[in-house]
DSSP file (Angstrom, degrees, kcal/mol; ACC not computed):
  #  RESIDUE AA STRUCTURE BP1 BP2  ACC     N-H-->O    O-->H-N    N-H-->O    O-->H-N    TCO  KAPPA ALPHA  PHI   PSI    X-CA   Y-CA   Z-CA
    1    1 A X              0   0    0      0, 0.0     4,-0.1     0, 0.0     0, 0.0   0.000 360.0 360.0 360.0 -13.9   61.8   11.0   -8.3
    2    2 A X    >>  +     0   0    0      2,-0.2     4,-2.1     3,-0.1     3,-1.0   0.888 360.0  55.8 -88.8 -37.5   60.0    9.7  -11.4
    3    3 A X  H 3> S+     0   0    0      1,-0.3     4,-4.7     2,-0.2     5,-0.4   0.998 108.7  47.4 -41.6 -82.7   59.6    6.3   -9.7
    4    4 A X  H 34 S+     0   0    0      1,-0.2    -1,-0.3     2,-0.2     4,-0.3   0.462 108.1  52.9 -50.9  -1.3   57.8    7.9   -6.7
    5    5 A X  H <> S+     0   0    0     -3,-1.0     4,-2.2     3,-0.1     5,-0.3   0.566 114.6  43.5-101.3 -54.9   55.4   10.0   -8.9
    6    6 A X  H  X S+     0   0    0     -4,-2.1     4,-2.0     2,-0.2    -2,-0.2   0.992 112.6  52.8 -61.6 -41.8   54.3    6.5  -11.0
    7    7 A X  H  X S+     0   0    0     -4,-4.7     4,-2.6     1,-0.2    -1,-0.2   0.958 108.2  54.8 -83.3 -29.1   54.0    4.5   -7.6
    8    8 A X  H  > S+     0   0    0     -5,-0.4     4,-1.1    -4,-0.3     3,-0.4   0.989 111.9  41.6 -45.1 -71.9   51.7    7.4   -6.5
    9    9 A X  H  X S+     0   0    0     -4,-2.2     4,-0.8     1,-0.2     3,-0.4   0.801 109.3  54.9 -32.0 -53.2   49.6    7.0   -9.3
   10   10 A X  H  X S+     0   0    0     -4,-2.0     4,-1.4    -5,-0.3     3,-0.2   0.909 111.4  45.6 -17.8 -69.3   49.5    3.6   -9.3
   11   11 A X  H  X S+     0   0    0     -4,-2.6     4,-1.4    -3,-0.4    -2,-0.2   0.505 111.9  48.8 -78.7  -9.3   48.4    3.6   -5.9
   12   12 A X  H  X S+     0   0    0     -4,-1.1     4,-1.7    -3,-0.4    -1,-0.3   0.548 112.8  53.6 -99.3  -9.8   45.6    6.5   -6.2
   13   13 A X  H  X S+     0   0    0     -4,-0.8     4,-0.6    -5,-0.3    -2,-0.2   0.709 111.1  44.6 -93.3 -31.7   44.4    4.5   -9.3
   14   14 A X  H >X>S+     0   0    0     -4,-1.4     3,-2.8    -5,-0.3     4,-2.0   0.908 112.1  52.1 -83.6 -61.0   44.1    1.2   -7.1
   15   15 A X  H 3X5S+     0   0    0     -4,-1.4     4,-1.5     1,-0.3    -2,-0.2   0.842 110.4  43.6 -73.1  -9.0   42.4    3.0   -4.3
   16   16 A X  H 3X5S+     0   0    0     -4,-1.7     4,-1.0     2,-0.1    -1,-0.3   0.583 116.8  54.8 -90.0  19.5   39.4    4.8   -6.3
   17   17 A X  H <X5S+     0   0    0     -3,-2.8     4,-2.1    -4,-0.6    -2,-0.2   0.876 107.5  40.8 -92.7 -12.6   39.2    1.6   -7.9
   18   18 A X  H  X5S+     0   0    0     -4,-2.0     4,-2.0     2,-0.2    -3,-0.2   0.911 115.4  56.4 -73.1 -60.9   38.8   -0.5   -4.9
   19   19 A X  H  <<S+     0   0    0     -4,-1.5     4,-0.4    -5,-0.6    -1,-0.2   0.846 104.4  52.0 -44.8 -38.5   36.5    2.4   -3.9
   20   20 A X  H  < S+     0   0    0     -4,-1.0    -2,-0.2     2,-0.2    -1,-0.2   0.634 105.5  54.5 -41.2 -48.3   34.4    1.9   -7.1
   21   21 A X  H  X S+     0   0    0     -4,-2.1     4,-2.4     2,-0.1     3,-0.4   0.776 109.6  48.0 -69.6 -30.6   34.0   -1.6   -6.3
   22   22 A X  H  X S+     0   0    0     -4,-2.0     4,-2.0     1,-0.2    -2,-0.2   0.846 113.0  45.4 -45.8 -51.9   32.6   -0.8   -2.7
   23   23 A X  H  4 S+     0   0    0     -4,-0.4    -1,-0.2     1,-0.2    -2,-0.1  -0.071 112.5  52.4-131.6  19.5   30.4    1.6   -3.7
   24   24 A X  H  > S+     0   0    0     -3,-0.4     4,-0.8     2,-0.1    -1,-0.2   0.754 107.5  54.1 -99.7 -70.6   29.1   -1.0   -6.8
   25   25 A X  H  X S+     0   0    0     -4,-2.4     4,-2.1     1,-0.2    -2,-0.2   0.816 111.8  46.0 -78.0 -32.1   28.5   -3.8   -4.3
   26   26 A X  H ><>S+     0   0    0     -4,-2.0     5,-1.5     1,-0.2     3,-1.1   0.996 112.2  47.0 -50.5 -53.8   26.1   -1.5   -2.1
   27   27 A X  H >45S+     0   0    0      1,-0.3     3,-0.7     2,-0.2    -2,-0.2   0.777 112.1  52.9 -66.3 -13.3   24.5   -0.3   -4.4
   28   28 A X  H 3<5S+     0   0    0     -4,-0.8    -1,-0.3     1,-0.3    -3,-0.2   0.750 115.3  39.1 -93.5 -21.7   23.9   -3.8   -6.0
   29   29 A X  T <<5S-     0   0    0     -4,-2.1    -1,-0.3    -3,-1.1    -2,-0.2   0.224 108.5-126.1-115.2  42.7   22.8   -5.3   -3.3
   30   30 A X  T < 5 +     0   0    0     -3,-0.7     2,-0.2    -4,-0.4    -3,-0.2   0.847  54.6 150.9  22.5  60.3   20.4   -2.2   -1.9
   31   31 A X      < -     0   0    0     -5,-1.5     2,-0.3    -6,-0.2    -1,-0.2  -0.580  38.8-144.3 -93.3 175.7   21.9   -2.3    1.0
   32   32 A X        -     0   0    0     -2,-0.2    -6,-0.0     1,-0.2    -5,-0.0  -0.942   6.4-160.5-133.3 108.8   21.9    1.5    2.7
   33   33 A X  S    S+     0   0    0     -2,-0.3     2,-0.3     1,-0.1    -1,-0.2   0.939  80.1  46.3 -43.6 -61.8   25.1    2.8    5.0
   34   34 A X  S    S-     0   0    0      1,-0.0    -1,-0.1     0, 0.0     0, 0.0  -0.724 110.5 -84.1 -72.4 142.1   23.3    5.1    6.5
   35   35 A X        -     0   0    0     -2,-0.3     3,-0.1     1,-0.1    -3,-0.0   0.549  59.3-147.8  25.0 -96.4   20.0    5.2    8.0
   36   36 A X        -     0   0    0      1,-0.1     2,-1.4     2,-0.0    -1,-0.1   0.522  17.7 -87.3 111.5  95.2   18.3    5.7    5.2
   37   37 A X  S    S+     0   0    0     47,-0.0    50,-0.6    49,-0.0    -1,-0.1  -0.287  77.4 110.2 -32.7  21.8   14.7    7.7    4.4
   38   38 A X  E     -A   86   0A   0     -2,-1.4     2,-0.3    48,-0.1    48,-0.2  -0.195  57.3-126.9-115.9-155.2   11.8    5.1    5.1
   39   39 A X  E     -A   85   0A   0     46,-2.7    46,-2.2    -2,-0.1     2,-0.4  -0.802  26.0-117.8-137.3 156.2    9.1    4.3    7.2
   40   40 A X  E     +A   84   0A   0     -2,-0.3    84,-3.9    44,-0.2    85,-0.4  -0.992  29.0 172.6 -99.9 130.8    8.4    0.8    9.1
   41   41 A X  E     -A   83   0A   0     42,-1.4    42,-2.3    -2,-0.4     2,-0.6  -0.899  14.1-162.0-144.9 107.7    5.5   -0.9    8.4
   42   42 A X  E     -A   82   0A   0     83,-2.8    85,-0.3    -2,-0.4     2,-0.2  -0.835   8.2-171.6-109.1 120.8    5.4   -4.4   10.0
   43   43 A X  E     -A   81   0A   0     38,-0.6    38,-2.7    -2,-0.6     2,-0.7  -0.637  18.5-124.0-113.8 157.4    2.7   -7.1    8.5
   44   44 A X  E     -A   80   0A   0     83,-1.0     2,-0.3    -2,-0.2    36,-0.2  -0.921  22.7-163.8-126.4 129.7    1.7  -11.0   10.1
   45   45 A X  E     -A   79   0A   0     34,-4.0    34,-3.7    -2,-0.7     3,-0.1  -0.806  32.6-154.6 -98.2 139.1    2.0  -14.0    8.2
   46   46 A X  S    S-     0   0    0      1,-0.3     2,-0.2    -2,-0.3    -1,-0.1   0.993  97.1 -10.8 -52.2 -59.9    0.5  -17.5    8.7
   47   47 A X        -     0   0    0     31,-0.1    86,-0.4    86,-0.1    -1,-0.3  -0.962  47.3-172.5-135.9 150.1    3.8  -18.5    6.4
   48   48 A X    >   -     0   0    0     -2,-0.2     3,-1.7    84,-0.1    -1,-0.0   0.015  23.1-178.3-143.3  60.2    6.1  -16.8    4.6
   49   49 A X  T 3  S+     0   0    0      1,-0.3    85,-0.2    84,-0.0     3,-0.1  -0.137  72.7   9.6 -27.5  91.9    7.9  -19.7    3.0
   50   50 A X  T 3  S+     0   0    0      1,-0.4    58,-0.4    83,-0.1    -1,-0.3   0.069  90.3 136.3 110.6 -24.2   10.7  -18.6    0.9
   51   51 A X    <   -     0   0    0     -3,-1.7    -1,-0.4    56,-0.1     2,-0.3  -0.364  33.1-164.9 -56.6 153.1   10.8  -14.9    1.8
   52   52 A X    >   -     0   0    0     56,-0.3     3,-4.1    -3,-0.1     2,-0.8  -0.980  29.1 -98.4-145.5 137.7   13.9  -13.5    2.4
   53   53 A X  T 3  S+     0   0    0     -2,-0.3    15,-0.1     1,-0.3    17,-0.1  -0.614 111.1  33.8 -62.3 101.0   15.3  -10.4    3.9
   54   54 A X  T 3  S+     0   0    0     -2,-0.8     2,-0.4    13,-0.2    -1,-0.3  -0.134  81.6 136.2 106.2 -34.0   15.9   -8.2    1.1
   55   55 A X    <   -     0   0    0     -3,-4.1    12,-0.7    11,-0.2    55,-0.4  -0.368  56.5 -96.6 -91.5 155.9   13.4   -9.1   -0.8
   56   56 A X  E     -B   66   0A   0     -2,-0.4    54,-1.4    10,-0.2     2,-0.4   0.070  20.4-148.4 -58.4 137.6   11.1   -6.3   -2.7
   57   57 A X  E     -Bc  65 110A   0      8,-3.2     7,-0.7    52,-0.2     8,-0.6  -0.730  19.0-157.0 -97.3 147.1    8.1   -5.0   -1.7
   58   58 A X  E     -B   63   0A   0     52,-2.2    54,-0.4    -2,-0.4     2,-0.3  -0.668  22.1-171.4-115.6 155.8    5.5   -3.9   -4.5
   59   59 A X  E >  S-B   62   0A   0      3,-0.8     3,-3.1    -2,-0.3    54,-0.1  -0.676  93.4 -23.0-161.3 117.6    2.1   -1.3   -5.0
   60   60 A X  T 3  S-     0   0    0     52,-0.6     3,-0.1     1,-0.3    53,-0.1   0.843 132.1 -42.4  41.2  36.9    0.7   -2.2   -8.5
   61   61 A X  T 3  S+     0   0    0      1,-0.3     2,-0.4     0, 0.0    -1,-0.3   0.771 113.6 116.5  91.7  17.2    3.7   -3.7   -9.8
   62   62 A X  E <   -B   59   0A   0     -3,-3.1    -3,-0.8     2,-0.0    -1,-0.3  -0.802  66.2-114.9 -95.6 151.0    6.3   -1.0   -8.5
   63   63 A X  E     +B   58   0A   0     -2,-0.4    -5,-0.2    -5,-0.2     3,-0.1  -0.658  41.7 159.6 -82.1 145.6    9.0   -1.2   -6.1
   64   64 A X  E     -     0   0A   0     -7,-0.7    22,-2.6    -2,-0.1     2,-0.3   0.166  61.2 -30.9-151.5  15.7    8.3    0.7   -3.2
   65   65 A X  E     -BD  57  85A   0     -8,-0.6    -8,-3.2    20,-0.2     2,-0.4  -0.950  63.6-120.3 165.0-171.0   10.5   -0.6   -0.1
   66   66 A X  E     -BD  56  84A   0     18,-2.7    18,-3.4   -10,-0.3     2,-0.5  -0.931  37.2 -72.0-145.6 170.4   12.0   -4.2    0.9
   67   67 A X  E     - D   0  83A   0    -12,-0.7    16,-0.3    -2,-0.4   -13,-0.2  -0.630  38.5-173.9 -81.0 126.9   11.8   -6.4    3.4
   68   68 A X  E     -     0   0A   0     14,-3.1     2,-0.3    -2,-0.5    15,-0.2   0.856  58.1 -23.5 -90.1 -38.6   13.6   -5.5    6.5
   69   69 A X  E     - D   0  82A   0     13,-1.8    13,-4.3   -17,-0.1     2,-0.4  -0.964  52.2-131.4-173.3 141.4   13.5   -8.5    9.2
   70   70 A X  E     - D   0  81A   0     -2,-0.3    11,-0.2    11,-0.2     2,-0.1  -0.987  23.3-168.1-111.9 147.1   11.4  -11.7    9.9
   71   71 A X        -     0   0    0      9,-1.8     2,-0.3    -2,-0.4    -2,-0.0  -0.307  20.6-132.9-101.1 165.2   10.2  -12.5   13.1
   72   72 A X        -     0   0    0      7,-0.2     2,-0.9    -2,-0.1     7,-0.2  -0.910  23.5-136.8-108.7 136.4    8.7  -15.5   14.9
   73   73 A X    >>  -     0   0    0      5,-2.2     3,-6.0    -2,-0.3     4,-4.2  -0.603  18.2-163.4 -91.0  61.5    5.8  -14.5   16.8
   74   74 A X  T 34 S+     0   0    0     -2,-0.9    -1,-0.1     1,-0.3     0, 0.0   0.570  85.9  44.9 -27.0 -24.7    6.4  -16.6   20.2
   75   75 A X  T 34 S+     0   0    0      1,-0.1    -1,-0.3     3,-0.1    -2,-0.0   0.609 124.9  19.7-113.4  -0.4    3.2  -16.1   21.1
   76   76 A X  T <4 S-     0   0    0     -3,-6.0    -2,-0.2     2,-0.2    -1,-0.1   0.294  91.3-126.0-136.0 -14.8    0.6  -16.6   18.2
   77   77 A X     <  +     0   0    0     -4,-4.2     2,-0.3     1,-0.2    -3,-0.1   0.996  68.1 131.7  71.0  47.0    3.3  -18.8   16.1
   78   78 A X        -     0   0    0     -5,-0.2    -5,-2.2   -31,-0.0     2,-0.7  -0.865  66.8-111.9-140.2 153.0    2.7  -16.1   12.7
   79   79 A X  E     -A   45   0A   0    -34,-3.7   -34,-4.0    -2,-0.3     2,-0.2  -0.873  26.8-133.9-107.2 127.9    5.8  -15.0   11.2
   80   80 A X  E     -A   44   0A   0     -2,-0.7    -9,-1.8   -36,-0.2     2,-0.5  -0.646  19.9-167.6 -79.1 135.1    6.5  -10.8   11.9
   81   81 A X  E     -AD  43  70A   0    -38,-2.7     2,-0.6   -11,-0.2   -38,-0.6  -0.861   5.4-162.7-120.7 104.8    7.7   -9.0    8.5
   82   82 A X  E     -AD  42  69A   0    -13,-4.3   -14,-3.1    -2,-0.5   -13,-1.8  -0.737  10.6-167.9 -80.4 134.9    9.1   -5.3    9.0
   83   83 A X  E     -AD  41  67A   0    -42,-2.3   -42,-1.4    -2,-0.6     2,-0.9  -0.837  17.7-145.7-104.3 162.3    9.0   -4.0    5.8
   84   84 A X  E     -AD  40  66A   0    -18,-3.4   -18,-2.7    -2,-0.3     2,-0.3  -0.956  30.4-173.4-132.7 113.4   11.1   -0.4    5.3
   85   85 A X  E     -AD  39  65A   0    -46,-2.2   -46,-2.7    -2,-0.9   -20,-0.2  -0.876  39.9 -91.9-121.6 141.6    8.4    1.5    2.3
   86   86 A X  E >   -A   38   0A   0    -22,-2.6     3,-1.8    -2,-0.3   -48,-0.1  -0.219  42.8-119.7 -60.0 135.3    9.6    4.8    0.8
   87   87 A X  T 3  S+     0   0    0    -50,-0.6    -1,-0.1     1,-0.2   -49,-0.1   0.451 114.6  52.8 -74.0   3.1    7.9    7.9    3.3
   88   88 A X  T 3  S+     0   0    0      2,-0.1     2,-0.5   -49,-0.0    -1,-0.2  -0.083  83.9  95.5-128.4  46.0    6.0    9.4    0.7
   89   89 A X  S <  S-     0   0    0     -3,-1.8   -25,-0.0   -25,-0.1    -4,-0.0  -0.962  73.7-145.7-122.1  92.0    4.2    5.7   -0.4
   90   90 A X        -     0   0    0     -2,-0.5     2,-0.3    30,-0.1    -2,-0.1  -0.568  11.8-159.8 -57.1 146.2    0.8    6.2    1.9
   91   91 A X        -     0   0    0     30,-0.3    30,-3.4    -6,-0.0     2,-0.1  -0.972   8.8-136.5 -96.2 130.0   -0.3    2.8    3.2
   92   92 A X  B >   -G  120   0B   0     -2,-0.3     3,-1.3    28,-0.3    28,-0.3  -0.394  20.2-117.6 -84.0 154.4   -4.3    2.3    4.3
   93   93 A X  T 3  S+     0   0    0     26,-1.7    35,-0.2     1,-0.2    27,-0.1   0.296 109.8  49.1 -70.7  -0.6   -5.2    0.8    7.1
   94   94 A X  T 3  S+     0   0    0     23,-0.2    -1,-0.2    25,-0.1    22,-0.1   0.041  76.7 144.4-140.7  28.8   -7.0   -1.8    5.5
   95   95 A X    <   -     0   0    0     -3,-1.3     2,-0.6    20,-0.2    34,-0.3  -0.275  46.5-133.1 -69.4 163.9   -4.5   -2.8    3.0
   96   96 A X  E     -E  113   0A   0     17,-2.2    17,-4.0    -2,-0.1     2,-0.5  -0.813  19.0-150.4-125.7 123.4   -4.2   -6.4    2.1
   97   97 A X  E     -Ef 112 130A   0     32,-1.1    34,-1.2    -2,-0.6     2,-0.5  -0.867  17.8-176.7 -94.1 110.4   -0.2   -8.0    2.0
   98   98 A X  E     -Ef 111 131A   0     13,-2.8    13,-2.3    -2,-0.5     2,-0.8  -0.928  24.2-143.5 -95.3 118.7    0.5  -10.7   -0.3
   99   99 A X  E     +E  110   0A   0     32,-1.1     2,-0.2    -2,-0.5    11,-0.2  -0.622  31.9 167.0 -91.4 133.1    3.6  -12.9   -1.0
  100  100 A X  E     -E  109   0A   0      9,-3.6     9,-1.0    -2,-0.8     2,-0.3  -0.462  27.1-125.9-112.5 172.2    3.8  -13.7   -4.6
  101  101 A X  E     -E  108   0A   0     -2,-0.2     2,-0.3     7,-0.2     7,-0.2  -0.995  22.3-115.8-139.8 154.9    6.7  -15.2   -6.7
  102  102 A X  S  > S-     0   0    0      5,-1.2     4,-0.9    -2,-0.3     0, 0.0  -0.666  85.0 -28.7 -76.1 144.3    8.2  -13.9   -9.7
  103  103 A X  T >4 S-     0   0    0     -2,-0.3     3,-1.7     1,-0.1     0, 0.0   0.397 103.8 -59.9  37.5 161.4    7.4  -16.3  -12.3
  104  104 A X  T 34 S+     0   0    0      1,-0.2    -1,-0.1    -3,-0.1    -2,-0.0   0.926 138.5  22.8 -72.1 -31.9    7.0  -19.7  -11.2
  105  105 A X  T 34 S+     0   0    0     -4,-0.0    -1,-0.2     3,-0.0    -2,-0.1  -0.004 102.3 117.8-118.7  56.8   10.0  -20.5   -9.8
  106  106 A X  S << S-     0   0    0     -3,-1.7    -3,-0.1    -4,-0.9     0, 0.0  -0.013  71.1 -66.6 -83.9 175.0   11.2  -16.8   -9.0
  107  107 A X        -     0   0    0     -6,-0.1    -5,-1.2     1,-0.1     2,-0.3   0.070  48.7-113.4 -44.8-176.1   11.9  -15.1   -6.0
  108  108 A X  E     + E   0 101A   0    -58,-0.4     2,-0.4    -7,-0.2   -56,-0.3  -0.996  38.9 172.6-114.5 137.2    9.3  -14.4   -3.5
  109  109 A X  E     - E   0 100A   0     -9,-1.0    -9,-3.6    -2,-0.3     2,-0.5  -0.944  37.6-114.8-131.2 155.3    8.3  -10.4   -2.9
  110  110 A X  E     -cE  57  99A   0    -54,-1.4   -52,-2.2    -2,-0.4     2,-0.4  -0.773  29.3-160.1 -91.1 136.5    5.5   -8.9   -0.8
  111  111 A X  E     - E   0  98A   0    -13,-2.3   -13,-2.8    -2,-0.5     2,-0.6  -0.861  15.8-144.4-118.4 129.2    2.6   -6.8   -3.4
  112  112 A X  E     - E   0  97A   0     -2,-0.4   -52,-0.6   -54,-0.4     2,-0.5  -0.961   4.8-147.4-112.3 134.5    0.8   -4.6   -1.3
  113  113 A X  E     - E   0  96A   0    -17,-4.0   -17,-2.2    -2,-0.6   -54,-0.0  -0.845  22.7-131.2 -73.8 121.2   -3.0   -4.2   -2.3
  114  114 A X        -     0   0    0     -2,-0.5     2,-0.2   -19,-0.2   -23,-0.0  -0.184  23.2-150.4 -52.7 149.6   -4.2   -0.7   -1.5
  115  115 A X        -     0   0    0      2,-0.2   -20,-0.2     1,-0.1   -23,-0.1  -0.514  15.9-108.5-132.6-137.0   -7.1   -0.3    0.3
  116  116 A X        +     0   0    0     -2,-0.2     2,-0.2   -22,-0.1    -1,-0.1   0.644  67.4 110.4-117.3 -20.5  -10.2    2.3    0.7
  117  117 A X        -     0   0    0      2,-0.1   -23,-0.2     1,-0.1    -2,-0.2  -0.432  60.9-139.2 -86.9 149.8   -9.9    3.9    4.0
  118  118 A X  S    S+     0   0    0     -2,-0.2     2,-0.3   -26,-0.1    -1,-0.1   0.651  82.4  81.2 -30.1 -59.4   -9.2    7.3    4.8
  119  119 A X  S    S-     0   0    0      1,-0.0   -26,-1.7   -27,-0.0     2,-0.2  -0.657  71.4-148.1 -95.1 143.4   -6.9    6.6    7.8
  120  120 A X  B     -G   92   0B   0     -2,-0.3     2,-0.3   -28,-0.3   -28,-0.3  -0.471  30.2 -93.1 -92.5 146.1   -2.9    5.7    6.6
  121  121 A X        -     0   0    0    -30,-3.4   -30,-0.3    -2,-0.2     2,-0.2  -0.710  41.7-130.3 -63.1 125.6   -0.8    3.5    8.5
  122  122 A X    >   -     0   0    0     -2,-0.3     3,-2.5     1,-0.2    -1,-0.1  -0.409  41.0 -69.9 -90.7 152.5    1.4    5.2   11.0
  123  123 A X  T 3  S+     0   0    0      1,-0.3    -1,-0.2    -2,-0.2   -82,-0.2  -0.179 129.7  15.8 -26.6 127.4    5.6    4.7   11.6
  124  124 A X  T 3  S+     0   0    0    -84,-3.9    -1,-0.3     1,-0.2   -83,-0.2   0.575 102.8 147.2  74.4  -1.5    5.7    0.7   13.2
  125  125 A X    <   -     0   0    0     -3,-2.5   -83,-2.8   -85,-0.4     2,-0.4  -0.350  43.0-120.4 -61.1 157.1    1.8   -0.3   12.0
  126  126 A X        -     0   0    0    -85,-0.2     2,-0.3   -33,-0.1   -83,-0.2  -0.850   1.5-136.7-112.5 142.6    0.6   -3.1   11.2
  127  127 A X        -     0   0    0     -2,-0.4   -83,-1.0   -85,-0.3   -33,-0.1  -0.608  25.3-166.9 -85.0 157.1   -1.0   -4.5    8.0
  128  128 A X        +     0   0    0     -2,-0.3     2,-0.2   -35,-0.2    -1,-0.2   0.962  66.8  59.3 -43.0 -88.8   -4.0   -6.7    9.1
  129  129 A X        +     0   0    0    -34,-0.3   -32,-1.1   -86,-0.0     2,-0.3  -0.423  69.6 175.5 -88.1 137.8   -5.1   -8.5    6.4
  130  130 A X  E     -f   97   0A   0     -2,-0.2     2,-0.4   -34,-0.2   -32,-0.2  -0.930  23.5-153.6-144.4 157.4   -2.4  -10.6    5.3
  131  131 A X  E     -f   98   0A   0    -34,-1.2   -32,-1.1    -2,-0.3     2,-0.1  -0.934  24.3-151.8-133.6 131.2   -2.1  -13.6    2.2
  132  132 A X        -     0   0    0     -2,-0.4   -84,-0.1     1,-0.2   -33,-0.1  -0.526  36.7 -61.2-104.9 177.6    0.7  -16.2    3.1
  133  133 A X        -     0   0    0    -86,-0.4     2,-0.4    -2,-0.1    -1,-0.2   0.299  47.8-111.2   6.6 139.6    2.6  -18.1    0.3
  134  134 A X        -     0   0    0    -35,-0.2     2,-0.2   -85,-0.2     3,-0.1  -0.984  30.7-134.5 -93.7 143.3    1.1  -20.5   -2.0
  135  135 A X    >   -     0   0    0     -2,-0.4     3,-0.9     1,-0.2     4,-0.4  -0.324  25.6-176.4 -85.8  28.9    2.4  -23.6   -1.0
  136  136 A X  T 3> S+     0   0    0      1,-0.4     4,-4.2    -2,-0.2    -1,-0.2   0.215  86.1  47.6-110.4 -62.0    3.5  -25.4   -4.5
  137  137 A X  H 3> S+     0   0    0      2,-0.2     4,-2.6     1,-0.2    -1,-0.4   0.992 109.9  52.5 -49.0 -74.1    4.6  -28.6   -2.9
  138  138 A X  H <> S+     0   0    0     -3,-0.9     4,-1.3     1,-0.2    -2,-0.2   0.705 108.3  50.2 -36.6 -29.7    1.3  -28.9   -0.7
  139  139 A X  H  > S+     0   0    0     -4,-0.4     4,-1.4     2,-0.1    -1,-0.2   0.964 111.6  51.4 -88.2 -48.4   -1.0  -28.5   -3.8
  140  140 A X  H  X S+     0   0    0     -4,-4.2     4,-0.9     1,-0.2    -2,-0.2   0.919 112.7  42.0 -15.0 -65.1    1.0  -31.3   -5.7
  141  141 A X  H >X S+     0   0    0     -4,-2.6     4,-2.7     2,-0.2     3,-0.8   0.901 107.6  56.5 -70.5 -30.9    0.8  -33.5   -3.2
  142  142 A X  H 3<>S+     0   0    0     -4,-1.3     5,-1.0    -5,-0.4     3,-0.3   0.980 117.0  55.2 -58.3 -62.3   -3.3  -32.9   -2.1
  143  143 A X  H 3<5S+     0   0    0     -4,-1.4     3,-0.4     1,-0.3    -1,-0.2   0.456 100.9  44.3 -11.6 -45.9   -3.3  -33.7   -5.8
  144  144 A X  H <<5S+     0   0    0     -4,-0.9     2,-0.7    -3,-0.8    -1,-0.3   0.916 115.6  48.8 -89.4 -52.6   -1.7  -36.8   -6.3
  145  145 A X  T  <5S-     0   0    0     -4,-2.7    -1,-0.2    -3,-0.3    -2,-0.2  -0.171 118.9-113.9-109.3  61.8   -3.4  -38.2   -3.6
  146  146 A X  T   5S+     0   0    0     -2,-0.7    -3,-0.2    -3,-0.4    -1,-0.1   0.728  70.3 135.3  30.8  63.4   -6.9  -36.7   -5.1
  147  147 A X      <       0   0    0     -5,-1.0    -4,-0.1    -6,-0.1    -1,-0.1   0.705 360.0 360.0 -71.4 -30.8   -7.8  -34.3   -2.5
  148  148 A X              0   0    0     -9,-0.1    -5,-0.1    -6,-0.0    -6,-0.1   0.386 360.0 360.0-120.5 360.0   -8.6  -32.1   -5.1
């Protein structure tokens, strides 16, 4: 009987640690199981070279959502970004989407500028005004061969 009380333990000690580990690797990689409390807010980019799904969305240097999905835009050839922003983060209608890198050879995140108007972006809007990438390679090379 003593056997069977230790292999019980054992085995309740292995499964919350296996559980522990689950509930480590959501949370580490901010994924969400459920649903999940945000809003979608979908911006268009010329490029967004280096972006990844995942990757953080910004307002004055804060996280305030991620990036949800990228599109191609069959019809205007501009890459669709849903971003998923916290529901009590207003966005303006004539705020201005950037993609930035962390450092110079960091990730890439989207920095949302605020802007001045009145009316807020609704569930599924879109931001406008948009800033793609800076292109690293492409200014090297206009360089080298003295475009600039």
């Amino acid at each position: 009987m003593k056997g069977g009380k230790l292999e019980l333990s054992v085995g309740l000690f292995v499964l919350l640690g296996l559980l522990s580990l689950g509930w480590l690797s959501v949370k580490l990689a901010r994924m969400e199981l459920v649903g999940g409390n945000n809003i979608s807010i979908w911006a268009n980019f010329s490029s967004v070279s280096g972006l990844k799904p995942g990757a953080m969305v910004e307002i004055a240097g804060v996280t305030v959502g991620r990036v949800d999905q990228i599109v191609l835009d069959k019809t205007d050839y501009e890459a669709k970004v849903r971003l998923l922003l916290s529901p009590d983060v207003p966005i303006q209608e004539d705020a201005i989407a950037s993609i930035r890198t962390k450092g110079l050879i960091g990730d890439r995140y989207v920095a949302i500028s605020p802007g001045g108007s009145e009316n807020l972006l609704k569930e599924n809007g879109t931001i406008v005004q948009t800033e793609p990438a800076i292109n690293f390679e492409e200014l090297i090379s206009q360089f080298v061969h003295g475009s600039i």
